[in-house]
N, C-alpha and C positions, 0 to 999 in steps of 0.2 A: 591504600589503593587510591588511585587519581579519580575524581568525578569526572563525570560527564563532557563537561566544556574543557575541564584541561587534556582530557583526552583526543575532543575533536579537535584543537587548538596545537596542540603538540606530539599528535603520533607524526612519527618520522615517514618518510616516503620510504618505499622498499631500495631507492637506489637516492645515495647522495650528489645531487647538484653539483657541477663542475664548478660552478663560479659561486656554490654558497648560498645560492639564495633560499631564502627562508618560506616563500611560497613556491612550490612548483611549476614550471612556466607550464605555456600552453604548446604544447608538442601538438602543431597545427602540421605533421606530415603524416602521407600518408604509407610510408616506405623506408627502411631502417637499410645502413649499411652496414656491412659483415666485415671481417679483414680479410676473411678464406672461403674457399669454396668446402672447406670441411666443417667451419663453423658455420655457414648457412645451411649446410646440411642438419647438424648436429641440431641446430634451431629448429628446424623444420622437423624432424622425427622427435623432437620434446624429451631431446638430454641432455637442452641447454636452455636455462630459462633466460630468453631475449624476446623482444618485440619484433616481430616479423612485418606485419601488415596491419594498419590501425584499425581495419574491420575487426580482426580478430581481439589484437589487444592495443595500449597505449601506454607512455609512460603518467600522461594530465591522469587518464581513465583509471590508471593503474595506484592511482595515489588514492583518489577518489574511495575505489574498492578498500583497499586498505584500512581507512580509516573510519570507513563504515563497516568493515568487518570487527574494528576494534572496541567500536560502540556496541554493537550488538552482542560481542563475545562470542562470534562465532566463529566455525570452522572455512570459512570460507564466502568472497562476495562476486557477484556479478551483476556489471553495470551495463544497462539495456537502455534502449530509445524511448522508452515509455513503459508506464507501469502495466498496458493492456499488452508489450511485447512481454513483458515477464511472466504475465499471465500464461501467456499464449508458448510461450520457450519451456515453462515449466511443463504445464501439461502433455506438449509434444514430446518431451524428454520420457516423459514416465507409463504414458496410454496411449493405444492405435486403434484402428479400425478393430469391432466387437469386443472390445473392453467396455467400461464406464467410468465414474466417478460420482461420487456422492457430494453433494454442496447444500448447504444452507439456501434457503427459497429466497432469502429477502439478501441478493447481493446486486452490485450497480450495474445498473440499466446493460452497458456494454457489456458486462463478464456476463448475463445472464446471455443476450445477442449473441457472446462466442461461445458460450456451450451449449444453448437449444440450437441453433440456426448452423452458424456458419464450423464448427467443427462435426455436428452431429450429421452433415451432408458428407463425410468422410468416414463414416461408421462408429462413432465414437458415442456413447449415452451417458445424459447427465441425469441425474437422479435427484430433483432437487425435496430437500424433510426441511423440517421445522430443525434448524439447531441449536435451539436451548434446548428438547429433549433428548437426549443421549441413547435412548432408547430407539430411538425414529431413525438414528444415522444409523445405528448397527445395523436395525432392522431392512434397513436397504442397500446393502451390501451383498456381496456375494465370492464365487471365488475369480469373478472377472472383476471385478471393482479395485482399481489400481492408484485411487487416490481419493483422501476427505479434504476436501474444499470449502472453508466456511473465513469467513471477515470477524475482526477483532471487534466492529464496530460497524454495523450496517447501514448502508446512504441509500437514501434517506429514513429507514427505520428506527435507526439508535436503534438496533439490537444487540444485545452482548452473551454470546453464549460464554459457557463454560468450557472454557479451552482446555485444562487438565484433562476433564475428563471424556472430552473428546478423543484427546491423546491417548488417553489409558485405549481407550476401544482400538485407536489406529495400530498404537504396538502389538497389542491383542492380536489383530488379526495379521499382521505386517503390511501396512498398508502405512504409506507415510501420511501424514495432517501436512497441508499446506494450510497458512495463515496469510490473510493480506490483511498488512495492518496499515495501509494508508494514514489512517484517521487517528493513529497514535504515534506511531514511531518508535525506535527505539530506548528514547526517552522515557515516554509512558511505558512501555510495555515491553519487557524483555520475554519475549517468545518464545526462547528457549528455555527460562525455567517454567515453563509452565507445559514444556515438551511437545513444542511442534517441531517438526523435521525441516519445513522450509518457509521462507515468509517473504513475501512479495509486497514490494512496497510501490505507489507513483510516487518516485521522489518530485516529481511537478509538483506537487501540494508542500507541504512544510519544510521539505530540505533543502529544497530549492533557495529560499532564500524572499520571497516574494513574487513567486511565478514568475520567474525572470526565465527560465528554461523549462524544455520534456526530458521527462529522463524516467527511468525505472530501476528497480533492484532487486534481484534474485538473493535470499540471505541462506546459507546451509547451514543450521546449527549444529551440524553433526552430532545428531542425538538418532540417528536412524541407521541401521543395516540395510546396505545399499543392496548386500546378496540376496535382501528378500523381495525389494523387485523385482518382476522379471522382465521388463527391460532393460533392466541393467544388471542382472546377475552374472552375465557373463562379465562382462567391463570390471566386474568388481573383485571377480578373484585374482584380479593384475593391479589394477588399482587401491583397493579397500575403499578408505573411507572418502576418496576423491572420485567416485566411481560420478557420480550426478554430476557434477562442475568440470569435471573430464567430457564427458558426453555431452553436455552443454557447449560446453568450448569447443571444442575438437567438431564437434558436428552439427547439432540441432542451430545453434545460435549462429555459428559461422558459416552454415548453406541459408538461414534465412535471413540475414544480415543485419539484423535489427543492435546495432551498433550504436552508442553513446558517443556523439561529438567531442572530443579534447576540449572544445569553448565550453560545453555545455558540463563538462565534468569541470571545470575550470571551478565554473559558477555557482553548481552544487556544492562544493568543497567550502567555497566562502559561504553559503549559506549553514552545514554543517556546525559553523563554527558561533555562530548567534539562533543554534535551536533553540537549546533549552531557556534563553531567555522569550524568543518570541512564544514559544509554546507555551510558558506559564502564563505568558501576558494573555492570549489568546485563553486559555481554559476559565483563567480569573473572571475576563471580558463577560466571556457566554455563559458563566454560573449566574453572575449578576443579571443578565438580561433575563433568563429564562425565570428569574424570577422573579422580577420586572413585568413580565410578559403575565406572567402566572397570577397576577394582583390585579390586573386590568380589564377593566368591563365588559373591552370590546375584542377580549381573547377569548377564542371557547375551551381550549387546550394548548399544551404544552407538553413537548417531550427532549427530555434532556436526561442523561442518565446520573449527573448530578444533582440531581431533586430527588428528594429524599421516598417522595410518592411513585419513582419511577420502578417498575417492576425488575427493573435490572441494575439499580441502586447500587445494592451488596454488593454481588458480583464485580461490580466494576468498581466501586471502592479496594476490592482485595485484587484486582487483577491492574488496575491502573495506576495504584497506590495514592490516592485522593485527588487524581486528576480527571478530568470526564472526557476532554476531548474540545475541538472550539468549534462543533456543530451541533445547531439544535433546529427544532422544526415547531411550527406554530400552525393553528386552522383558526380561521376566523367564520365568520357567515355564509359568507358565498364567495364565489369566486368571482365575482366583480369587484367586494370586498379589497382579497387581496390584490387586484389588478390597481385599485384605488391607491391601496399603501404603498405599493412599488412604484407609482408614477408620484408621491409626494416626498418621497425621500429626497435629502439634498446633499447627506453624505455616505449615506449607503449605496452603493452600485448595486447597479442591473447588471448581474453578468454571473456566466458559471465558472466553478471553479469552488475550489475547497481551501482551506490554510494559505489566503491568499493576504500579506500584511494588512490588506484593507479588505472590510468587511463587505461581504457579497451577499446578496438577495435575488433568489430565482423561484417559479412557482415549477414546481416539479410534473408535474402532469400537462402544462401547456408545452413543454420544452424539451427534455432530455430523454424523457418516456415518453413522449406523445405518439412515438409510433407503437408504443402497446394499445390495445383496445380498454374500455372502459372495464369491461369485465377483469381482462390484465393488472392494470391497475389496482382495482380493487383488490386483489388476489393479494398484490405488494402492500398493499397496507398503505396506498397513498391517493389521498383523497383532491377531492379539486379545490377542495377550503384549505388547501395547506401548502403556507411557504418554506422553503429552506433557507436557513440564516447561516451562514460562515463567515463565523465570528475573526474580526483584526486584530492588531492591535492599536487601535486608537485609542484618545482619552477617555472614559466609562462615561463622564458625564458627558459628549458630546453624542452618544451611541445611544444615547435614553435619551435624550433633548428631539432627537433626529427620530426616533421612534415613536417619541410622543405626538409631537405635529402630525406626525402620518398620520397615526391613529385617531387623530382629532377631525381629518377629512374623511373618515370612513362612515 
């Protein structure tokens, strides 16, 4: 069986290049010609697999998919404008007005925004539990509840539930598990053996390549009976197991048009192909710091789920297979504190952003949450003594040098 990188490195594109080329160009049109007025037809009613309109699909886009489907071993991929439209494309696919959905409490600022706020003004109720107890999520479910919602890895809490057996509940009832596994990837974390149904990714963050693009990914790992939901039971006794990624395509994605640029999949693609080396450089990076951090006078705490103290340690040692992730979070004294350490850095940036090749530093509660209230906040588990570190890949001793200084102006 092929790893990883020769996998991203060498799946084939679904159609071979006329002139041979070894990278897929960038199919920058946005309008494919036919030879007949029968084959445009035949294209258009979907009984001939061609590129019609690059809203819909692409051949750059089309490659992209592909070989992120090949990575993840899944049933099927779709490449979105951003990981908050995959968000946003999924849910619309599978829940409507007087449904819900169950989710994890501690998820990013924005998915929390589009399920209280801006979908629930459409009738839609998110239900958010604690999800490491498995008991909390059944417990709020019901027979409208049409999807479990929870993150492989929560920003900024470093939470790690148990995915199995969230899943075990989601089959139970037939309700599909959506996973966004941003903060891992398919790398760390193959989603599907641990039986989630669908897993949403921001490829902006790690696939990307060094935040070079936005982009998003819809992952099906065809581990779910599409006939048991019921927005798409009917879709699904013509289609079967295509039944979600049909209705995705064919409608939900292509009426809201949140479409993946050919450059931007271009880009993705080459990022793809130097994951698995920036990701290990990156986890190595943040184990070392967080314990680094963890030894230091003028740290009060530390939370990394590779620390051996962390309450979600285990779990994610067996779900991530000894990798943690390249985010960690720190509280210092006050929040003058860390406003000091962020203005003394001289290679760490100020800036948001996650798995971005160079390491970023933001205080989470002046910035990305500030529009929750302080009670808000508190609820999230995120305090005003506390920074968020996303870890690069730079050299380790220049990352502790740079840290150290800071901490000596505090």
């Amino acid at each position: 069986m092929k790893g990883f990188t020769t996998k991203a490195l060498h799946t084939r594109a679904p159609k071979r290049d006329p002139h041979g080329a070894l990278r897929t160009p960038v199919y920058d049109s946005v309008a494919f010609e036919f030879e007949s007025a029968e084959e445009i037809q035949r294209a258009f009613q979907g009984q001939l697999a061609a590129h019609t309109y690059t809203r819909i699909s692409n051949p750059t886009v089309e490659d992209f998919e592909e070989r992120v489907r090949v990575l993840a071993d899944a049933y099927g991929v779709l490449a979105v404008s951003s990981g908050m439209a995959a968000i946003s494309n999924v849910i619309l696919t599978l829940a409507g007005s007087g449904t819900n959905i169950v989710a994890g409490r501690f998820l990013y600022g924005n998915t929390v925004s589009l399920f209280s706020r801006t979908l629930r003004a459409w009738g839609l109720e998110a239900r958010f539990v604690d999800a490491t107890d498995p008991r909390a999520v059944e417990g709020a479910m019901d027979e409208n509840t049409r999807a479990i919602f929870i993150e492989a890895i929560t920003n900024p809490q470093l939470e790690v539930p148990d995915v199995a057996r969230i899943a075990a509940i989601s089959q139970k009832h037939g309700v599909p598990l959506i996973v966004d596994g941003t903060l891992t990837t398919p790398y760390i974390f193959k989603s599907k053996e641990f039986g989630a149904s669908v897993e949403v990714i921001s490829s902006t963050k790690y696939i990307s390549g060094g935040a070079t693009t936005v982009g998003g990914l819809i992952i099906d790992n065809g581990t779910f009976d599409w006939r048991r939901a019921p927005a798409l039971a009917e879709i699904a006794e013509r289609f079967g197991p295509s039944a979600f990624l049909m209705r995705l395509r064919r409608e939900v994605f292509r009426n809201l048009g949140a479409s993946l640029s050919p450059h931007n999949a271009y880009l993705q693609t080459l990022g793809l192909e130097t994951l698995a080396l920036r990701i290990d450089r990156s986890c190595q990076n943040a184990l070392h710091l967080a314990r680094f951090l963890k030894e230091h006078p003028k740290v009060r705490s530390v939370n990394y789920p590779g620390l051996e103290d962390s309450p979600y340690h285990e779990i994610a040692r067996r779900q991530f297979h000894g990798r943690y992730g390249g985010l960690l979070t720190f509280e210092l004294e006050s929040r003058d504190a860390c406003f000091r350490l962020m203005d003394s850095l001289r290679i760490i940036r100020r800036a948001t952003n996650l798995n971005d090749n160079k390491t970023l530093i933001i205080h989470p509660a002046s910035t990305y949450l500030s529009e929750y209230s302080p009670e808000e906040r508190r609820a999230m588990n995120v305090s005003d003594e506390m920074l968020r570190l996303a870890v690069g890949i730079e050299d380790l001793e220049d990352l502790v040098e740079d840290l150290s200084q800071g901490l000596a102006n505090v």
